[in-house]
C-alpha positions as CSV (number, residue, x, y, z in Angstrom):
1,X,16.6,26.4,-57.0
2,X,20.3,25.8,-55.8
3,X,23.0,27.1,-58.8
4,X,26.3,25.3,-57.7
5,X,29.8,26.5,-58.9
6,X,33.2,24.5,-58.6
7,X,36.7,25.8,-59.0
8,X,40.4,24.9,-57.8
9,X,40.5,22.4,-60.0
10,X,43.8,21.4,-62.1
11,X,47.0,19.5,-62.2
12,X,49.1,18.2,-59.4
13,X,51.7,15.8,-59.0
14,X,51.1,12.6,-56.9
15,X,51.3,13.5,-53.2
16,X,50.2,16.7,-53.8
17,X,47.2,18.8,-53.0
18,X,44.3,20.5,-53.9
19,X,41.6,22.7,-52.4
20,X,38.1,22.5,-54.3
21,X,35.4,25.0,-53.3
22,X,31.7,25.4,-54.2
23,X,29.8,28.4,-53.9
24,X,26.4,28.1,-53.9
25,X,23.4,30.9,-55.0
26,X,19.6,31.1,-55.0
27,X,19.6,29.2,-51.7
28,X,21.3,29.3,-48.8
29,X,22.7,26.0,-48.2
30,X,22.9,25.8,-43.8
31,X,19.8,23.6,-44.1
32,X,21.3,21.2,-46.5
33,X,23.4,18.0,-47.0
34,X,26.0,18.9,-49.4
35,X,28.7,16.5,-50.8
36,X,31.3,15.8,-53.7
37,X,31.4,13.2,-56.3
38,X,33.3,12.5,-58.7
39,X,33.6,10.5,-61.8
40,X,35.8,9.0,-64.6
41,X,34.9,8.0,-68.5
42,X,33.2,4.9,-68.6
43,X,32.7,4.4,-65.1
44,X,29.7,5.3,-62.3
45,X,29.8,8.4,-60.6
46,X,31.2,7.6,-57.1
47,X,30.4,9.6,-54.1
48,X,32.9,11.0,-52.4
49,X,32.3,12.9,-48.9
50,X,29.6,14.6,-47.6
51,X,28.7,17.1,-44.9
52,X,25.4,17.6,-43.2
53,X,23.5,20.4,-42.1
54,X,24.6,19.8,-38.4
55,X,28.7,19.4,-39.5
56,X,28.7,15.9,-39.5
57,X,31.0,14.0,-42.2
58,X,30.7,10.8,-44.1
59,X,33.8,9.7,-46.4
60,X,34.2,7.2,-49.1
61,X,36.9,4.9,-48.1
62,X,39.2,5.5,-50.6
63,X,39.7,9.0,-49.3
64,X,39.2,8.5,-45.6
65,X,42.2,10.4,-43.8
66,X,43.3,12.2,-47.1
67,X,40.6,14.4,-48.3
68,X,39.2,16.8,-45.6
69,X,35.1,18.4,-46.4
70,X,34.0,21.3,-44.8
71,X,31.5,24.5,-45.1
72,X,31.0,27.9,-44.4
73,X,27.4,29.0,-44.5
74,X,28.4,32.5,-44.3
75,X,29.6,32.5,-47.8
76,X,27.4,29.8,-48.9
77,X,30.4,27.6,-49.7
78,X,31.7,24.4,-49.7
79,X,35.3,23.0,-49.5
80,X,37.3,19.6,-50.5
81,X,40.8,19.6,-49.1
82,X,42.8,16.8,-51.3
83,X,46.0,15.9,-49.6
84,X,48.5,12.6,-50.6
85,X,46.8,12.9,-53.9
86,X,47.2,9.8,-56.1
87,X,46.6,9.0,-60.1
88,X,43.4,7.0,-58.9
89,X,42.0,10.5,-57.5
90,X,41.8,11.5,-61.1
91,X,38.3,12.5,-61.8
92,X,35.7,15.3,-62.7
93,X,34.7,16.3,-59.1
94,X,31.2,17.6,-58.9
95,X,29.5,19.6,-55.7
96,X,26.2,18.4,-55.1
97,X,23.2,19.6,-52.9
98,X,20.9,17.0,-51.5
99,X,17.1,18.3,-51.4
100,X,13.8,16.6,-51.4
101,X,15.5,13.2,-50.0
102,X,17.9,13.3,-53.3
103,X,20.8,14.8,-55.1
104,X,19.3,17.3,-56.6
105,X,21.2,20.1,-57.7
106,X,24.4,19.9,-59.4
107,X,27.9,21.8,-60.4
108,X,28.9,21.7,-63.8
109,X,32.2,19.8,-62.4
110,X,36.1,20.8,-61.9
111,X,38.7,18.4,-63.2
112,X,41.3,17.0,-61.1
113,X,44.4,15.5,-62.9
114,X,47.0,13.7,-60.7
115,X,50.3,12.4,-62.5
């Protein structure tokens, strides 16, 4: 069982940036896919970026060439770089851990306010 933790969270200005980072315990996650979503009242969870075990990255277009995910499996962690932030990027972000072919284990979320 993977517990996930977000922080870095908070208020920024438009153009500005943030730095999000998830530390995992009870597993160590350099076997796993890990990723970000994030989501907005009244509206689906959308992912966000991803990293695989082997480094790769995917990105949801609407971030492509802004946000930046990477991880260091030394300290079981995570990161989201958010640069050129816009009010659109406005969203609980969530770290996720993909096991057993699905999301499975979940942060409790940071929120992300851009104005």
């Amino acid at each position: 069982h993977v517990q996930l933790v977000e922080s870095g969270g908070g208020s920024v200005q438009v153009g500005g940036s943030l730095l999000l980072s998830c530390v995992a315990s009870g597993d160590t996650i350099s076997r796993y896919c890990m990723g970000w979503f994030r989501q907005v009242p009244d509206k689906a969870r959308e992912g966000v970026a991803g990293i695989e075990s082997d480094g790769s990255t995917s990105y949801a277009d609407s971030v492509k060439g802004r946000f930046t995910i990477s991880r260091d499996n030394a300290r079981n962690t995570v990161y989201l770089q958010m640069n050129s932030l816009k009010s659109e990027d406005t969203a609980l972000y969530y770290c996720v851990c993909r096991a057993d072919d699905a999301y499975k284990y979940w942060g409790q979320g940071t929120q992300v306010t851009v104005s």
